[in-house]
C-alpha positions, -999 to +999 in steps of 0.1 A: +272+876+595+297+863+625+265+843+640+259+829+607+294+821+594+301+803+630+267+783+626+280+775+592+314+759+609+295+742+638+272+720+614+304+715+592+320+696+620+294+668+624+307+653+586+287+622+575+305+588+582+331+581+557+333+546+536+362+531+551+341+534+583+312+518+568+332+488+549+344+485+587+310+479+603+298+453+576+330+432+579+322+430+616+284+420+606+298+391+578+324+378+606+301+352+618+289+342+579+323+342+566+336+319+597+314+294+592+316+293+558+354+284+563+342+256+589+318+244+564+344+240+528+376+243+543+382+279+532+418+276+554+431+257+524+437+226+543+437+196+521+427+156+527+434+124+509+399+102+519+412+063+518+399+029+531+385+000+523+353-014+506+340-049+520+309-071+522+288-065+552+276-097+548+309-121+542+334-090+554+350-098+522+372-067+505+350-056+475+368-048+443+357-027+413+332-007+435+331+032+427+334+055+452+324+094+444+324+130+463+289+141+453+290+181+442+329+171+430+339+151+395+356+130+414+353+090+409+374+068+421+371+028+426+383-004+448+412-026+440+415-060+443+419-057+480+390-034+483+412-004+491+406+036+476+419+069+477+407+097+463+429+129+451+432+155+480+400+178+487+393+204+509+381+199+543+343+203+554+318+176+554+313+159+523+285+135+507+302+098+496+282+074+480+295+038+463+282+015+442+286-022+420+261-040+406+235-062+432+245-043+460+224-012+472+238+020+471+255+034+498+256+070+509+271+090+536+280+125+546+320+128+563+335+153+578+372+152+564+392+170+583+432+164+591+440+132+608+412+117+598+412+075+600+409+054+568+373+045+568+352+015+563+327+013+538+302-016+542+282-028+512+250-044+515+240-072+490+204-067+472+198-108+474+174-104+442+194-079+420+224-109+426+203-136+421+193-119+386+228-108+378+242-143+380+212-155+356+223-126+332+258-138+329+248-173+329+226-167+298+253-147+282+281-173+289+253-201+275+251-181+242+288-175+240+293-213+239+269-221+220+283-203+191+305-220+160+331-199+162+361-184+191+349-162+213+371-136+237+354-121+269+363-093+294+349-091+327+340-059+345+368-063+367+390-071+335+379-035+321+379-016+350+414-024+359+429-025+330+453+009+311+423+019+286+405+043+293+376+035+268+359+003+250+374+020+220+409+019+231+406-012+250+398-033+220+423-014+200+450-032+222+437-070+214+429-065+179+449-052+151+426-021+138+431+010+111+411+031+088+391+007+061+411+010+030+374+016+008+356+039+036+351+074+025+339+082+060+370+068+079+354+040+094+377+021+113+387-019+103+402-047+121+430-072+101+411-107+103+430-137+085+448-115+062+423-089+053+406-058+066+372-064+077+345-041+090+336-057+126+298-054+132+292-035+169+266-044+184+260-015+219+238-034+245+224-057+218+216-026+195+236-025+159+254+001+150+268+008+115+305+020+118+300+011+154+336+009+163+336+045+166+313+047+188+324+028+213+345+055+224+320+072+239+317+046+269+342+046+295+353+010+304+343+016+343+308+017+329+309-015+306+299-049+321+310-071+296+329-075+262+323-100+236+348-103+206+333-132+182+359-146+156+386-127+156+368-089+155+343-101+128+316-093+158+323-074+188+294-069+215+293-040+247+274-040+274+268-017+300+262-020+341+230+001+334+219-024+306+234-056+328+210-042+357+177-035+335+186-075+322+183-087+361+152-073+365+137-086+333+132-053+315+158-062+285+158-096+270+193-112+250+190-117+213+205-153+195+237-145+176+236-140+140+263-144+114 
């Protein structure tokens, strides 16, 4: 019984490894993982502000109204009218940009941003054709506009991007005078037009919409190309960069104006 209760206490003494032990060796295997994850995102908490400048490669002009974006991150931001930016401070790591206006191809390119980092230079390179058709498409809208019998008020991209509204919505709401229409039951918005309230007929990249006015704040003004506001609100027409782009290269046509 003495043999068997001291082979009993010798195999006791070789316990199995505990888990604090074991959490120990995986840390030390995930050491390299974790470190480069930290090189990759930042993981230190550091935090950069990404500035510069947008220009022409072609002319070296500043570039205004051009957006600049942090691909994997909701984060948009776009040229004055010097051409400079500055985004909200990220984390350091390398980083996708890309930037963008209409006839110039888009440019992309990943940055490391780390502290310190220099304002950088982004160079945008004019698409000849997309400009050449961009310039008919607002020559042909500008043509119409003058042609009609009646005033007509337009905004420019540059006009919309820059301005303090956020949407078309909003930004139209500041030029015209505009509440609920006395007679709607849905609470379709109106516009005070020579001393009456008037529903204005929208018309979204040359679609109509009933009880349009609504709608138009769906559509951020950094994404509009133009605004059209035909005697006095009676007729207010939106169009897009997307739509202003599929004009240029002849896959949309303009409509005449009807009143």
């Amino acid at each position: 019984m003495r043999r068997n209760r001291s082979h009993l206490r010798t195999r006791g003494s070789a316990r199995p490894m505990g888990a604090a032990p074991l959490l120990a060796a995986l840390l030390a295997t995930l050491q390299p993982a974790i470190a480069h994850a930290q090189d990759t995102r930042g993981s230190d908490g550091g935090k950069v502000v990404i500035s510069g400048t947008v220009v022409d490669r072609s002319t070296g002009v500043p570039m205004s109204g051009v957006f600049v974006a942090i691909e994997s991150l909701n984060l948009t931001v776009f040229s004055d009218r010097e051409g400079r930016f500055a985004t909200r401070a990220i984390t350091t790591g390398t980083w996708t940009l890309t930037a963008g206006q209409l006839g110039f191809k888009l440019w992309r390119q990943d940055w490391v941003v780390a502290p310190g980092m220099a304002a950088i230079e982004i160079r945008m390179e004019p698409d000849p054709i997309m400009l050449e058709g961009i310039q008919v498409v607002s020559d042909g809208i500008k043509r119409r506009r003058n042609a009609t019998a009646v005033s007509v008020r337009a905004y420019s991209a540059d006009q919309l991007t820059f301005g303090a509204s956020f949407d078309a919505r909003q930004f139209i709401s500041t030029r015209l005078m505009v509440a609920r229409c006395p007679s709607s039951a849905w609470g379709t918005d109106c516009v005070w037009r020579r001393g009456s309230m008037i529903e204005p007929r929208v018309y979204i990249d040359e679609i109509p919409l009933i009880g349009g006015f609504d709608f138009l704040g769906l559509y951020n003004t950094s994404e509009l190309y133009l605004i059209e506001i035909y005697d006095s609100g009676s007729q207010i027409r939106v169009y897009t960069k997307a739509f202003a782009e599929r004009l240029a290269m002849g896959r949309e046509r303009l409509w005449p104006v009807i009143y």
